[in-house]
N, C-alpha and C positions, 0 to 999 in steps of 0.2 A: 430364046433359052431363058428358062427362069433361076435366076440368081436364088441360093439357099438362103432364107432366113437367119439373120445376125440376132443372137441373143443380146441383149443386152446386161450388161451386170448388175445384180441387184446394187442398190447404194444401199451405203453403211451408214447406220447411224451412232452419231457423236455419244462417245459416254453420258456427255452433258447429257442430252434426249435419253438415253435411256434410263438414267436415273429419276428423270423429272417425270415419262410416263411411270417408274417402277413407283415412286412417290403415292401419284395423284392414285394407283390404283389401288396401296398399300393402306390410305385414308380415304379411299372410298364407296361404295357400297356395300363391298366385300367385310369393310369392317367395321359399319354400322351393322350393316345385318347379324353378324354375329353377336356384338354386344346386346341386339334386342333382342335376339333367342336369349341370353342370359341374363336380362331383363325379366322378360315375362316367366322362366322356369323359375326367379326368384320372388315373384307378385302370386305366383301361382302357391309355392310352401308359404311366403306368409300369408295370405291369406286362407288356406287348411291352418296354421299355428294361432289365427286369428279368432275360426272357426267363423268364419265370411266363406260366402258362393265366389269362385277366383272369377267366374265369367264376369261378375257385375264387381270384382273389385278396382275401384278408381282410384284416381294419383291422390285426392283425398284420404281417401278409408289408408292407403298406404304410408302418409304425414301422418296421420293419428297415430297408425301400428308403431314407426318407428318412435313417435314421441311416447308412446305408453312404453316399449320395448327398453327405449335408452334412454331414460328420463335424464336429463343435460341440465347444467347451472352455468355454460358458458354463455358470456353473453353477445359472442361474434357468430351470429346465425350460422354462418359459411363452415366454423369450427365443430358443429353439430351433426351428429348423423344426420343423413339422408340418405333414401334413392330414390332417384329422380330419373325421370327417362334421357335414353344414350343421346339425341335427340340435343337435350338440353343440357347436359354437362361437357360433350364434346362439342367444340365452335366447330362450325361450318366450313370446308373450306371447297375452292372452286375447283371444279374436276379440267380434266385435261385439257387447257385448251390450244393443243397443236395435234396433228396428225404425225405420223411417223415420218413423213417427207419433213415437220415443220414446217408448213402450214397452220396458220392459224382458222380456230373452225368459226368465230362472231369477224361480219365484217367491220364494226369497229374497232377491233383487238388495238391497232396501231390509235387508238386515242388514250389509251393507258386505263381506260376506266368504261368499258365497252359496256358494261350493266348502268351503270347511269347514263351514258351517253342516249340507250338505249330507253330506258326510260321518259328521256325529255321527249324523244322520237314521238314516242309510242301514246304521250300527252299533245306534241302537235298534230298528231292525227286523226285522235278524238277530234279534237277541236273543229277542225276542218269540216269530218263528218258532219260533228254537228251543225257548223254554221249551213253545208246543203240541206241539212234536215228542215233544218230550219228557215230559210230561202222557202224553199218548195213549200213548207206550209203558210208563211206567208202571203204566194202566190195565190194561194186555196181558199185566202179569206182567214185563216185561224191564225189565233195568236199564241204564238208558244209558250206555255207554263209548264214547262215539268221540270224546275229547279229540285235538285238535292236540298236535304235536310239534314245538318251536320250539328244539329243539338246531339248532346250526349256523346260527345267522340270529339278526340284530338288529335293536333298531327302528330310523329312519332318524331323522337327526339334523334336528336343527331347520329347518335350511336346506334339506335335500333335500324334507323336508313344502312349505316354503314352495313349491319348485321345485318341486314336483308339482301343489301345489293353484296355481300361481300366484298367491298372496293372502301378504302377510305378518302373520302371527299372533305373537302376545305369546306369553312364556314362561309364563304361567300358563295360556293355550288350548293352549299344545304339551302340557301336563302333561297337561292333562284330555285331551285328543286320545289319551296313549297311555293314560291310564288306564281310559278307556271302550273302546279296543280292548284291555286287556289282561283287563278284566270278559269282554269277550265269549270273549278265548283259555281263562278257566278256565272255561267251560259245558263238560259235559258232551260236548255234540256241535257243539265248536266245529271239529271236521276238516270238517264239510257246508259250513264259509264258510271253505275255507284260501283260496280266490283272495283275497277280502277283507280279511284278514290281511296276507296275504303283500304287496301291494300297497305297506303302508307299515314293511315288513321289509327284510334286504336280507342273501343269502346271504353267511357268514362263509368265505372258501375258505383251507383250508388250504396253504399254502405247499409242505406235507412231499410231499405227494398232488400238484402240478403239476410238480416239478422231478425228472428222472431220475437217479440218485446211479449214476453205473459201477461195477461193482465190482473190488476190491482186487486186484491180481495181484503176485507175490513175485516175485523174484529167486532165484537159486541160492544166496543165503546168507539167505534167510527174508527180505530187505527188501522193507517194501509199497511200491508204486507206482498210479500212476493216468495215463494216458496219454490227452490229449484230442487229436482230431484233427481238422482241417479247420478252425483258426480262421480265419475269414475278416478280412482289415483292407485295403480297394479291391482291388487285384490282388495282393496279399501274401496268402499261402497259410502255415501255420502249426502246427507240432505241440507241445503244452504236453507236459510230464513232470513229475509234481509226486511227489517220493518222501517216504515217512514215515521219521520219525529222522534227517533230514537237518542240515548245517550251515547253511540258513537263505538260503546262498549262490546266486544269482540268475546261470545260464550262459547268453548269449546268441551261438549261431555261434562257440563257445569264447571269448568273450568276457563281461563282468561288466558289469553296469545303465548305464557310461559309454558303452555301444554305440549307445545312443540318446542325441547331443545335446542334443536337443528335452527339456526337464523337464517338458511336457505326456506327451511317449511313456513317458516312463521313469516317472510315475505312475499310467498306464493297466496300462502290465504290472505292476509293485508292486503 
């Protein structure tokens, strides 16, 4: 004779747990996605107020718009308009990680810092790899060269680890964090893990290589010159003349630095 099945009850879950999922989903992609629909409906009028193509307007052409738009004298960047993507004004934070039972969903969770824990992991295992890669090509006769190249790139500062793994770590785990990834940079074939690398790197750009230097043009008595044209300042259209060996002296419209009353303009051109 078969016994009826016994339902069992659902289990309740703790206020605490319900507030912590209602949290994690309240700041989560539900409410990045919405601030980037308001994001982009706003890149898209300035750039039409621009009279810029919105497809190709970039986070640059969008620092210019605002700096022409709301030309600022503070001198605390932070205090100055921007927009900037939701992305990058909203810190990041770490989505749920229990289940409704309470359950934790990273097997690390119970070492309090399961994102870096997991990280070192994820460095001893390259390594390992590599050293079979490396074994076996041995075997075969070859000698393994395929070292990373870590000119032009540096490791990321304490705070940016922290903002990447979301977890804050002590200066004695940041140490070990690069010195296990800097183990893994001198293997042999540490170029097969540059994604992994590079991750907690972060390109060094030279200055020289982004900015266009005009070149020199003389005069009929050999003096050099340099001639910028189209400064823009709101509807003020503008051509600079900068001469070499010059007396230092500052011509505005035949006029000298007093042409601008304002001591903010007259330290903008200065």
């Amino acid at each position: 004779m078969l016994k009826p099945e016994v339902k069992k009850p659902a289990k309740k879950m703790s206020k605490a747990m319900l507030m912590y999922l209602q949290r994690a989903k309240d700041h989560g992609n539900e409410f990045i996605k919405k601030e980037i629909v308001e994001y982009e409906v706003g890149k898209r009028h300035l750039a039409n107020m621009m009279g810029e193509d919105p497809d190709f307007f970039t986070q640059a052409d969008i620092n210019r718009s605002i700096n022409y738009l709301f030309p600022s004298g503070l001198y605390d960047r932070k205090a100055r308009p921007m927009m900037q993507h939701p992305e990058e004004i909203f810190p990041s934070r770490k989505a749920a990680e229990f289940d409704e039972s309470g359950r934790p969903f990273h097997s690390l969770f119970y070492t309090s810092k399961p994102n870096y824990y997991q990280t070192l992991y994820d460095i001893v295992e390259k390594i390992k790899s590599l050293n079979d890669i490396e074994d076996s090509l041995i075997r075969q006769g070859t000698l393994p060269m395929d070292k990373i190249d870590l000119i032009g790139s540096a490791w990321l500062s304490k705070m940016d680890i922290e903002n990447k793994l979301l977890e804050n770590i002590k200066d004695l785990e940041y140490d070990y964090l690069i010195t296990s990834l800097e183990r893994l940079c001198d293997h042999p074939l540490s170029k097969r893990v540059t994604d992994l690398i590079m991750k907690y790197r972060k390109v060094l750009v030279s200055h020289s290589s982004e900015i266009t230097v005009p070149p020199l043009e003389h005069d009929s008595k050999g003096r050099p010159y340099i001639i910028v044209k189209n400064c823009l300042r709101k509807s003020a259209r503008g051509q600079v003349i900068v001469w070499g060996n010059g007396s230092g002296n500052i011509t505005i419209n035949g006029h000298d630095i007093t042409y601008f009353e304002d001591m903010h303009h007259r330290e903008q051109v200065s």
